[in-house]
The first five atom37 places (N, CA, C, CB, O) and aatype in JSON, in Angstrom:
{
  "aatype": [20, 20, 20, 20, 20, 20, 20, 20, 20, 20, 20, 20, 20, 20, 20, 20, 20, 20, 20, 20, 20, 20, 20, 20, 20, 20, 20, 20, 20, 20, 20, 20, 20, 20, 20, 20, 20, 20, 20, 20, 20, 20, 20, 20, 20, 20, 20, 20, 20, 20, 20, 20, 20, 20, 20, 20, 20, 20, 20, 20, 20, 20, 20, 20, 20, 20, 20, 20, 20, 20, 20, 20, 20, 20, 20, 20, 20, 20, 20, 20],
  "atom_mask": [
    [1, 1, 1, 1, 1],
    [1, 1, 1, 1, 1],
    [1, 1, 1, 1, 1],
    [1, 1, 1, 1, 1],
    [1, 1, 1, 1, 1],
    [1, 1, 1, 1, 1],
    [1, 1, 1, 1, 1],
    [1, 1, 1, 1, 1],
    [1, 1, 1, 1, 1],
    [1, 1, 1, 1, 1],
    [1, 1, 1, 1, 1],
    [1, 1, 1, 1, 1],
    [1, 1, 1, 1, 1],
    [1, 1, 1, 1, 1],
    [1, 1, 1, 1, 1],
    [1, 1, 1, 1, 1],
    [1, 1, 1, 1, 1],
    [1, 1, 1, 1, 1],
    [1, 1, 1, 1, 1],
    [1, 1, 1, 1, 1],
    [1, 1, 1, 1, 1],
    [1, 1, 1, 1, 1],
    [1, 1, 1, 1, 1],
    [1, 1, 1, 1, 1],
    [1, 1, 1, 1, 1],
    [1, 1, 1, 1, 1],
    [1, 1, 1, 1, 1],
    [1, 1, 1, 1, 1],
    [1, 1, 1, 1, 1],
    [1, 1, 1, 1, 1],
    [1, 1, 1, 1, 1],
    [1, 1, 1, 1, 1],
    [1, 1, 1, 1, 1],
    [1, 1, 1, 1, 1],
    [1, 1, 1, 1, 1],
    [1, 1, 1, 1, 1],
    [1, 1, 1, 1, 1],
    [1, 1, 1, 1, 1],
    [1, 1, 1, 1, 1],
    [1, 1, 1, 1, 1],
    [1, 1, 1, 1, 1],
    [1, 1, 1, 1, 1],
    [1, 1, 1, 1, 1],
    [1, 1, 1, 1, 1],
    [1, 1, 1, 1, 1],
    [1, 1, 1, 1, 1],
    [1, 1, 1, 1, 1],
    [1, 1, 1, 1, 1],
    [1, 1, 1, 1, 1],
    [1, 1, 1, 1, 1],
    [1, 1, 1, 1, 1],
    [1, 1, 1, 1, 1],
    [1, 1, 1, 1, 1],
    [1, 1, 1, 1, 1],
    [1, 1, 1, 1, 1],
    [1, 1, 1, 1, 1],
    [1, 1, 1, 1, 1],
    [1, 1, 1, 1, 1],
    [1, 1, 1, 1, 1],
    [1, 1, 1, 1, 1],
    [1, 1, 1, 1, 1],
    [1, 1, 1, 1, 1],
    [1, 1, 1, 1, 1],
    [1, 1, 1, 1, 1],
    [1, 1, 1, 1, 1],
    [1, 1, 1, 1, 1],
    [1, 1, 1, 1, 1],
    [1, 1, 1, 1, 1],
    [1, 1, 1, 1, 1],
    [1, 1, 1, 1, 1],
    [1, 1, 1, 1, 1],
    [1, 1, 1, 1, 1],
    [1, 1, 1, 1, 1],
    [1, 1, 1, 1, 1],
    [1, 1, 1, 1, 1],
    [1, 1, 1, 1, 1],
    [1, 1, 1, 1, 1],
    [1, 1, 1, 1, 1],
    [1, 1, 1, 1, 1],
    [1, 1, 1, 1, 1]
  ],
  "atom_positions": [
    [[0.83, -1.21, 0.0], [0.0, 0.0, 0.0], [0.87, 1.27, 0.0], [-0.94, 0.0, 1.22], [0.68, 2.15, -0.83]],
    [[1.92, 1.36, 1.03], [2.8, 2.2, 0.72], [3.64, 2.62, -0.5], [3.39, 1.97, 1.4], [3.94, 3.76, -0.86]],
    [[3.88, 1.64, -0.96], [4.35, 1.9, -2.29], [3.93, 2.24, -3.21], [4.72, 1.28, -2.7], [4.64, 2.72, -4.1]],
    [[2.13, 2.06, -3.34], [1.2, 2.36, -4.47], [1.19, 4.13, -3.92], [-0.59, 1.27, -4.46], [1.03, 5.02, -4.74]],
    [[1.35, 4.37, -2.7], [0.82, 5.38, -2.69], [1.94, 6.48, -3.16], [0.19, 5.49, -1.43], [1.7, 7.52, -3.77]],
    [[3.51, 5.92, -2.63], [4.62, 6.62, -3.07], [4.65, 6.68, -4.44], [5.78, 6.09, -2.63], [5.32, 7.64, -4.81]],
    [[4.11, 5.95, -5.44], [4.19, 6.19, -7.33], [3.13, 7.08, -7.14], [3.81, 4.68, -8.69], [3.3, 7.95, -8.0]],
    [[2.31, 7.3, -6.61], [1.4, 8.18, -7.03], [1.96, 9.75, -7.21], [0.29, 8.05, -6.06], [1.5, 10.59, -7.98]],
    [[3.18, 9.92, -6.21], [3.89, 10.98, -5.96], [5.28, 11.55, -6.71], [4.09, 10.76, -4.78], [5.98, 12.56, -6.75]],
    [[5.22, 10.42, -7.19], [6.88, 10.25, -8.05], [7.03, 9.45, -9.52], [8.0, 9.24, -6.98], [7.95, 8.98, -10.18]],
    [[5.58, 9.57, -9.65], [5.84, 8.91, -11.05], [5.96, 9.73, -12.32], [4.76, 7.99, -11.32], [6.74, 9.88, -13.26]],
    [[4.93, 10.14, -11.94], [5.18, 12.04, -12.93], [6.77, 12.55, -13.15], [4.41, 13.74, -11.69], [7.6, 12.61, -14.06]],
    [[6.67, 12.85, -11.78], [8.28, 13.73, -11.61], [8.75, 12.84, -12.21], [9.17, 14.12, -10.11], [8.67, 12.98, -13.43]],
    [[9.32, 11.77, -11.81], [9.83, 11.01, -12.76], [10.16, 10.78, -14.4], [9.35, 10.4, -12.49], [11.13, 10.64, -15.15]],
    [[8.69, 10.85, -14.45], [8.64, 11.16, -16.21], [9.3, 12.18, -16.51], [7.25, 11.47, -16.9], [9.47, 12.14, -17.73]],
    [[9.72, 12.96, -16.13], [10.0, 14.59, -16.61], [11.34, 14.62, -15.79], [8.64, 16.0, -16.05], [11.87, 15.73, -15.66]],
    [[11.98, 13.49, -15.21], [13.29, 13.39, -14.89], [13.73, 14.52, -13.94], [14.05, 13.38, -16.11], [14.65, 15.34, -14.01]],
    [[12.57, 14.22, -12.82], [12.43, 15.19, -11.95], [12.08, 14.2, -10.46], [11.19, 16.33, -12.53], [11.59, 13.08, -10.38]],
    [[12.49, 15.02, -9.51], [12.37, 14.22, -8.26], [10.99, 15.44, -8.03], [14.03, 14.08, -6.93], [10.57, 16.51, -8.47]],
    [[10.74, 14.42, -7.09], [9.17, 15.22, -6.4], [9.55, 16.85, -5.72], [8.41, 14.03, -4.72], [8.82, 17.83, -5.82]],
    [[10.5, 16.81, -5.23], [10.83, 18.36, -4.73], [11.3, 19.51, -5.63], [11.91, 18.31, -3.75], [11.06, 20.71, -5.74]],
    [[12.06, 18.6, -6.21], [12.32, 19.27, -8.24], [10.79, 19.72, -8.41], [12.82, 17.57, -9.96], [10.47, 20.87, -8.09]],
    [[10.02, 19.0, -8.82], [9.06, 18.74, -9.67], [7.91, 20.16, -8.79], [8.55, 16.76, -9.67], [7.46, 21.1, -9.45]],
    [[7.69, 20.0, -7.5], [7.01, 20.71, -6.48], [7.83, 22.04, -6.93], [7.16, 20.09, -4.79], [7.23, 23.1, -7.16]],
    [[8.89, 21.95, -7.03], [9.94, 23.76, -7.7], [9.24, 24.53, -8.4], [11.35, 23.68, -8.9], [8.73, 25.64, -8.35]],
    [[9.44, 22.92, -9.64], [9.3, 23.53, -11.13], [7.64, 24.48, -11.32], [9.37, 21.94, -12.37], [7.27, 25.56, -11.79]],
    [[6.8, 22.9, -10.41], [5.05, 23.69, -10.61], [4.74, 25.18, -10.01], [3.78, 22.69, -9.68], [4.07, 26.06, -10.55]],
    [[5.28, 25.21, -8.95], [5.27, 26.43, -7.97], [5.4, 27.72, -8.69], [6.42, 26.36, -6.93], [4.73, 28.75, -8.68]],
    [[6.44, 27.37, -9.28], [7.44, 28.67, -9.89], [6.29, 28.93, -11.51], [9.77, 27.91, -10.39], [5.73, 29.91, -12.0]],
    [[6.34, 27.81, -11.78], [5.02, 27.97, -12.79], [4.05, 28.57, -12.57], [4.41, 26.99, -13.12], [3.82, 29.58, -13.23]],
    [[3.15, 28.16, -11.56], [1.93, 28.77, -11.31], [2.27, 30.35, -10.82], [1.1, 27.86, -10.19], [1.27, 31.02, -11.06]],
    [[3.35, 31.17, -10.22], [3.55, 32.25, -9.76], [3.91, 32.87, -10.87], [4.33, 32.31, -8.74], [3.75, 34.09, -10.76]],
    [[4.4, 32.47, -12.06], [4.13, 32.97, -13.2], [3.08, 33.43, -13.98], [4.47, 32.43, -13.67], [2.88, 34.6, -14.31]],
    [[2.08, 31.94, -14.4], [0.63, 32.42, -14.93], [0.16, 33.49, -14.25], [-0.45, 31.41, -14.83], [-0.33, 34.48, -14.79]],
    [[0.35, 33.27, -12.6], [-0.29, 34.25, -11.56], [-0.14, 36.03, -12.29], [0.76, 34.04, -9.81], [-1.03, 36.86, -12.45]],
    [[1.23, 36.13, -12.59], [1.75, 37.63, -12.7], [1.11, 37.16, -13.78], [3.37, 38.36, -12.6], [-0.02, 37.51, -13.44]],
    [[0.94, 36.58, -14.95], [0.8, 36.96, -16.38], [-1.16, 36.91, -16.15], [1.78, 35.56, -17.74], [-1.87, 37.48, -16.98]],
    [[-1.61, 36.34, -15.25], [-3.23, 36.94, -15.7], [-3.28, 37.87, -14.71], [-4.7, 35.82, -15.64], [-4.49, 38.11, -14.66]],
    [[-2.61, 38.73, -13.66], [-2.22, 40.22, -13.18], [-2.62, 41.02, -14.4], [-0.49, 40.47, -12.77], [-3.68, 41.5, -14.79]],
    [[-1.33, 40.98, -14.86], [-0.93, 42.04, -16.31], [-2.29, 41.91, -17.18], [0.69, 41.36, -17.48], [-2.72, 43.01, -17.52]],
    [[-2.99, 40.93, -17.58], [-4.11, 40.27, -18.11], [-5.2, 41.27, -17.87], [-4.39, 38.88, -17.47], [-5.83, 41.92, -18.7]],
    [[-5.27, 41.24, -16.61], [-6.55, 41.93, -16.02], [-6.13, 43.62, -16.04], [-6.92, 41.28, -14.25], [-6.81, 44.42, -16.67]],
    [[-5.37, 43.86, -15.54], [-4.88, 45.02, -15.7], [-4.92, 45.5, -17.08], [-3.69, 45.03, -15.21], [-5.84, 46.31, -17.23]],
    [[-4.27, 45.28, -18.1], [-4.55, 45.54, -19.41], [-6.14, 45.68, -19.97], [-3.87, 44.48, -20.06], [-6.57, 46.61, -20.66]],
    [[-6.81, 44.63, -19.54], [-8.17, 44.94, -19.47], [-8.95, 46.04, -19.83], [-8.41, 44.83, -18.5], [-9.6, 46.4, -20.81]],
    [[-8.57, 46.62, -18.32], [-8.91, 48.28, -17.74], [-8.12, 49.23, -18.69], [-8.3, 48.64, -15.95], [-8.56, 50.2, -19.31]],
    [[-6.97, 48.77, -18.68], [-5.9, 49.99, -18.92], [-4.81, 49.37, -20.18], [-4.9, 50.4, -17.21], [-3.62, 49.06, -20.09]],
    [[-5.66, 49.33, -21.21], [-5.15, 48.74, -22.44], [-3.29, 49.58, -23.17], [-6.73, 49.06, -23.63], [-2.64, 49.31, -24.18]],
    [[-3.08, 50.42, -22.26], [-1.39, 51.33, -22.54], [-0.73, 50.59, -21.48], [-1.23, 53.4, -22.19], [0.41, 51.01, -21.27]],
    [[-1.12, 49.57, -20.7], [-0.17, 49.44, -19.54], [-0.51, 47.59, -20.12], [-0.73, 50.27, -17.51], [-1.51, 46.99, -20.53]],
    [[1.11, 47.16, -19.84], [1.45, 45.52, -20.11], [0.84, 45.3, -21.13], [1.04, 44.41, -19.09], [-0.17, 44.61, -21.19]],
    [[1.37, 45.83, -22.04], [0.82, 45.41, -23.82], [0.73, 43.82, -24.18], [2.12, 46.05, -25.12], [-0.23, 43.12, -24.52]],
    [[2.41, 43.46, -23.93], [2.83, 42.3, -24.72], [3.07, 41.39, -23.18], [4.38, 42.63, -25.94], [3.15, 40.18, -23.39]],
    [[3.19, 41.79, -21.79], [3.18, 40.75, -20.77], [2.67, 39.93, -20.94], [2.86, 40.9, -19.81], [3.36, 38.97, -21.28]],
    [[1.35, 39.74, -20.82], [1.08, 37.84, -20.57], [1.03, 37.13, -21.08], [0.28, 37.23, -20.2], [0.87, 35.98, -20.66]],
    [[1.24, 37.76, -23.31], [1.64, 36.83, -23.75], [3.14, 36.31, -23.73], [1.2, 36.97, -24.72], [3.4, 35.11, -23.81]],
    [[4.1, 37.3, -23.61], [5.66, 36.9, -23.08], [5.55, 36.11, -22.65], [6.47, 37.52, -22.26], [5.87, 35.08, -23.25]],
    [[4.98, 36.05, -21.28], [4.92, 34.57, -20.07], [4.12, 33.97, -20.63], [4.4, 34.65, -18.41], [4.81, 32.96, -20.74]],
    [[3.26, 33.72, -21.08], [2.61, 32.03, -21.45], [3.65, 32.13, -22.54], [0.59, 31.66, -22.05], [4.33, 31.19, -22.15]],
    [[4.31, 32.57, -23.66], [5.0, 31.95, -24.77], [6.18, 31.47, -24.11], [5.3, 32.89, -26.0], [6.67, 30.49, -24.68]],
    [[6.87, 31.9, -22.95], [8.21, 32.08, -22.15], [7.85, 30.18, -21.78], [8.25, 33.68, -20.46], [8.41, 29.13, -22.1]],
    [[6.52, 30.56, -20.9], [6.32, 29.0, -20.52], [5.97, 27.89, -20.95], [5.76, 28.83, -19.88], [6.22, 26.8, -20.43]],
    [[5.19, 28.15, -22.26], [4.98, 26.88, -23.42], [6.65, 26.12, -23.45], [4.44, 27.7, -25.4], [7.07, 25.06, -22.99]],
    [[7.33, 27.28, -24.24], [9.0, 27.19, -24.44], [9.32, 25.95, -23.4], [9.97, 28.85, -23.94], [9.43, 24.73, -23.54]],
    [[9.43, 26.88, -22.27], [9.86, 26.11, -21.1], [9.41, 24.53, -20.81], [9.41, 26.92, -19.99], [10.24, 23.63, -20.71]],
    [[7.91, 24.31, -20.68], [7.45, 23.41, -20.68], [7.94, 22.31, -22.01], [6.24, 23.86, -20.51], [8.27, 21.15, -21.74]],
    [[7.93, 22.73, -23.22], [8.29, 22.01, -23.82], [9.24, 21.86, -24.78], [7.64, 21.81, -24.0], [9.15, 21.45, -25.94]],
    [[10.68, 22.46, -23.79], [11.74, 22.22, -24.17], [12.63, 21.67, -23.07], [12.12, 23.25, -24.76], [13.86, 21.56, -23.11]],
    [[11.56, 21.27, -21.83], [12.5, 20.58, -20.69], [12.65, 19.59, -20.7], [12.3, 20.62, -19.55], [13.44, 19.15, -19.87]],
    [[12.01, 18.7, -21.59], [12.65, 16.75, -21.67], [14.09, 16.48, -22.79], [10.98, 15.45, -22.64], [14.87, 15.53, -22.84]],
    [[14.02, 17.72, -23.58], [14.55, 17.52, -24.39], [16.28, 18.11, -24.46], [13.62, 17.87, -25.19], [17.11, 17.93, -25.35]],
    [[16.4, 18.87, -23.16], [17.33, 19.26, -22.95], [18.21, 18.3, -21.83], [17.01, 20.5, -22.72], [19.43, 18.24, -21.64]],
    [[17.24, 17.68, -21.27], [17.99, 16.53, -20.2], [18.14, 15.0, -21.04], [16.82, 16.25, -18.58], [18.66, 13.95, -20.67]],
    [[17.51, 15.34, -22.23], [17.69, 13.82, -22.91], [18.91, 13.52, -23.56], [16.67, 13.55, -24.0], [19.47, 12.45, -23.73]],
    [[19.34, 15.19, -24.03], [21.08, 15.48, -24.4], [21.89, 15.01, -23.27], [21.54, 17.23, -24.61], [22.63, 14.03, -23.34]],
    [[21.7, 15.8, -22.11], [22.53, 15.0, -21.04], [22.63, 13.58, -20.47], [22.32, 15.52, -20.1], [23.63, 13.01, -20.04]],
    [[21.27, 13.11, -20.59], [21.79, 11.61, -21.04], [22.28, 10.64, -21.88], [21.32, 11.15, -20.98], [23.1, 9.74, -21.66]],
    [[21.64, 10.96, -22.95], [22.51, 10.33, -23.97], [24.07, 10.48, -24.27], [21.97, 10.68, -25.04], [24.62, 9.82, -25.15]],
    [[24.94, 11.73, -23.18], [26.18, 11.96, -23.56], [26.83, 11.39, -22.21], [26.47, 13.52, -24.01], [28.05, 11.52, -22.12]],
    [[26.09, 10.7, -21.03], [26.77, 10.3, -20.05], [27.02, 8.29, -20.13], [25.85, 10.99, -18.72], [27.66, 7.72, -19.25]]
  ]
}
């Protein structure tokens, strides 16, 4: 039982060649991102001269990110 419950926690991270505290980093830091980028979002809203190009920067910044992070650790394995 313990063990079913520990994959539940580390299998992901895993996939993404990430330990669970890695992985807890990576989401965190993510979500405090979207956070500022639907800020700027809403703000722009109201006040269409203020954060023109912000929240699409950060979601394009984080697509990037998101899906250029397997592929940069797959170099480092394949060369070890």
């Amino acid at each position: 039982m313990t063990n079913r419950i520990t994959h539940l926690f580390t299998d992901h991270p895993a996939s993404v060649d990430e330990s669970y505290f890695e992985h807890m980093a990576f989401a965190a830091s993510f979500s405090a991102k979207l956070f500022a980028a639907a800020c700027a979002a809403i703000i722009h809203a109201f006040l269409p001269f203020l954060f023109e190009t912000t929240a699409s920067r950060i979601v394009r910044e984080l697509y990037e990110r998101t899906h250029n992070r397997g592929t940069a650790n797959a170099g480092l394995r394949q060369t070890n």
